[in-house]
C-alpha positions as CSV (number, residue, x, y, z in Angstrom):
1,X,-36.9,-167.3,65.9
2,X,-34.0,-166.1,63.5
3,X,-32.7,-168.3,60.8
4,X,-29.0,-167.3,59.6
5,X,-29.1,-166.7,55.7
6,X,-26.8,-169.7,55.5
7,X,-29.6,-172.2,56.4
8,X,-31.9,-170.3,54.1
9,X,-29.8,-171.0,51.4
10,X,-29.7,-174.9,52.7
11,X,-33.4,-174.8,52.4
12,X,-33.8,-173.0,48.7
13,X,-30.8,-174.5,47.2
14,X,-31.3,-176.2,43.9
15,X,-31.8,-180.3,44.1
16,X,-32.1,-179.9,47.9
17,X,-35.6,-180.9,49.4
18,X,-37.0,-181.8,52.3
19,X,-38.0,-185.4,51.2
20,X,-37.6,-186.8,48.0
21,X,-38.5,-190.3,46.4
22,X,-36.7,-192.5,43.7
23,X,-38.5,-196.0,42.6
24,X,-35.5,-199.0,42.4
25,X,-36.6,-198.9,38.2
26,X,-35.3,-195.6,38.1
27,X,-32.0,-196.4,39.5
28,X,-29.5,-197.6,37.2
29,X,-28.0,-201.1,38.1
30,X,-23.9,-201.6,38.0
31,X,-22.3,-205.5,38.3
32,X,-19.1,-204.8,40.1
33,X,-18.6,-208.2,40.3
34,X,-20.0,-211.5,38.2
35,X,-23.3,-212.5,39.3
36,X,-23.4,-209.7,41.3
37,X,-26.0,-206.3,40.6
38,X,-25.8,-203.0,43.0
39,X,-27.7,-200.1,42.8
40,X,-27.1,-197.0,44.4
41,X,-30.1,-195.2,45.9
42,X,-28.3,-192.5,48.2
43,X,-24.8,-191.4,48.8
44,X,-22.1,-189.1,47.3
45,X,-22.8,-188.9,43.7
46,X,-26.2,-191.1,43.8
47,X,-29.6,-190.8,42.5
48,X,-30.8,-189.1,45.9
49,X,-27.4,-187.2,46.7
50,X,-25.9,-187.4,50.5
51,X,-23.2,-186.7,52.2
52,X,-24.6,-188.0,55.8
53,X,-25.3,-191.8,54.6
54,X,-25.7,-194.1,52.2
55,X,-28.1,-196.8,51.1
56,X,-27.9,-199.5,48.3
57,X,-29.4,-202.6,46.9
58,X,-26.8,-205.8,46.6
59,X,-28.6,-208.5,44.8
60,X,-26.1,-211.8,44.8
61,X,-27.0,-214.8,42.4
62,X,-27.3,-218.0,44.6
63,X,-23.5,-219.3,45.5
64,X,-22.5,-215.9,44.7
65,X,-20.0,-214.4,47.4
66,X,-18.7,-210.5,47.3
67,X,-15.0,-210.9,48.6
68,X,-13.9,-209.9,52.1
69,X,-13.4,-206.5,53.0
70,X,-13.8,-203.6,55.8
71,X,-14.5,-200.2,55.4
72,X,-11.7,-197.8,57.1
73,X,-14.3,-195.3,58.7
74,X,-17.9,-196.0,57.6
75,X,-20.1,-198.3,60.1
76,X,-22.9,-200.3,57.6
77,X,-25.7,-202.2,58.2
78,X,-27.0,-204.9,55.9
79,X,-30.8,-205.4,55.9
80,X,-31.5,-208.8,54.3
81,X,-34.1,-208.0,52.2
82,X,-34.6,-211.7,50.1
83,X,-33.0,-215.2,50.1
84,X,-30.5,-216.5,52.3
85,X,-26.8,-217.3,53.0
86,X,-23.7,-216.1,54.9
87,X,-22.1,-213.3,56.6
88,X,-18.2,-213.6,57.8
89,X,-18.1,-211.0,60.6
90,X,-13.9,-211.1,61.0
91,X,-13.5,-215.2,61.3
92,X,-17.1,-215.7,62.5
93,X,-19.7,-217.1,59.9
94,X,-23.5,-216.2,60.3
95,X,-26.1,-218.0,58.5
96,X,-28.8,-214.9,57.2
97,X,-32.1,-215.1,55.3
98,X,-34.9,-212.4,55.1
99,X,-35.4,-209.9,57.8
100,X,-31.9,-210.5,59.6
101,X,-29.7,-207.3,60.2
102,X,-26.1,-207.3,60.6
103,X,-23.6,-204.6,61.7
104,X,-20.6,-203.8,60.9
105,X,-18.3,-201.4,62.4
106,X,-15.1,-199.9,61.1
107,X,-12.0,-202.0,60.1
108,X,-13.8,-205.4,60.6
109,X,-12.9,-207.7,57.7
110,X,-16.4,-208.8,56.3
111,X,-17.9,-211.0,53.8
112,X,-21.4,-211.7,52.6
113,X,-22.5,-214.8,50.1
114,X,-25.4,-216.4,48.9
115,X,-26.3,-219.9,49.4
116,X,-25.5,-222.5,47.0
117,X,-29.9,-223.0,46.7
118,X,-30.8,-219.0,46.9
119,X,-29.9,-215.8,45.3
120,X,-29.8,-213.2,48.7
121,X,-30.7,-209.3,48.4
122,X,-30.0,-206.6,51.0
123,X,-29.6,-203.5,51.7
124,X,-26.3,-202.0,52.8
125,X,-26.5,-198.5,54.8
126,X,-23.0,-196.5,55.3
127,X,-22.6,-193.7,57.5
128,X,-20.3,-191.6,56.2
129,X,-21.5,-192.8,52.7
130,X,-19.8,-195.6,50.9
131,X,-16.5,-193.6,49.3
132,X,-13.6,-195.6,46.9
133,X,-11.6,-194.2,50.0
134,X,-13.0,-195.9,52.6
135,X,-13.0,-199.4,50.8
136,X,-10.3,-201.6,51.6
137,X,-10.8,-205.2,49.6
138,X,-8.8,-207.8,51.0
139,X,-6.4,-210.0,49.8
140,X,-7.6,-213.5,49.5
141,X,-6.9,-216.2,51.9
């Protein structure tokens, strides 16, 4: 088997490896929005870099709601790792606790909260990573 030098250097480049690990301690938290915390574990410019996907923790306090939005390229899928509450898909509103996964394709206007009794956690997965770019926030109803 012959392996073009370009893929060696893929292999053997610095801060490339085959697997790598990060703990959620050693991830730094941002608030992009009160009672609201997100960290980053993979993506364009995260602690584990990609440019394939991305994956990060949204943590909402309970009655805590991220505004609506859609995403202009990127599919996501939230994992609902803790808590419960609600998930607009376009006009649609989907009660979600622990263990339920939602998907979300391309240009469909979407909205996550917490319940007024719960704070709710979950992971959101992008592919193509989360980029400013992609984001569109809606204007509010």
């Amino acid at each position: 088997m012959k392996i073009s030098l370009g893929i060696l250097s893929l292999l053997f480049a610095p801060g490339f490896a085959a697997a790598q690990v990060v703990h959620p301690d050693h991830v730094p938290a941002i608030y992009p929005a009160p009672g609201s915390t997100l960290q980053e574990f993979i993506g364009i410019g995260a602690a584990l870099p990609s440019h394939h996907q991305s994956i990060a923790l949204f943590t909402l306090t309970a009655g805590t709601a991220y505004p609506e939005s859609y995403n202009r390229h990127s599919e996501e899928i939230f994992l609902i790792h803790e808590g419960e509450g609600t998930v607009w898909l376009g006009d649609q509103a989907n009660p979600v606790k622990a263990g339920d996964v939602i998907r979300v394709s391309p240009h469909l206007k979407h909205k996550i909260a917490a319940a007024a009794h719960s704070s709710l956690s979950f992971y959101a997965i992008s592919a193509p990573p989360f980029s400013a770019d992609d984001y569109v926030q809606t204007p509010p109803r």
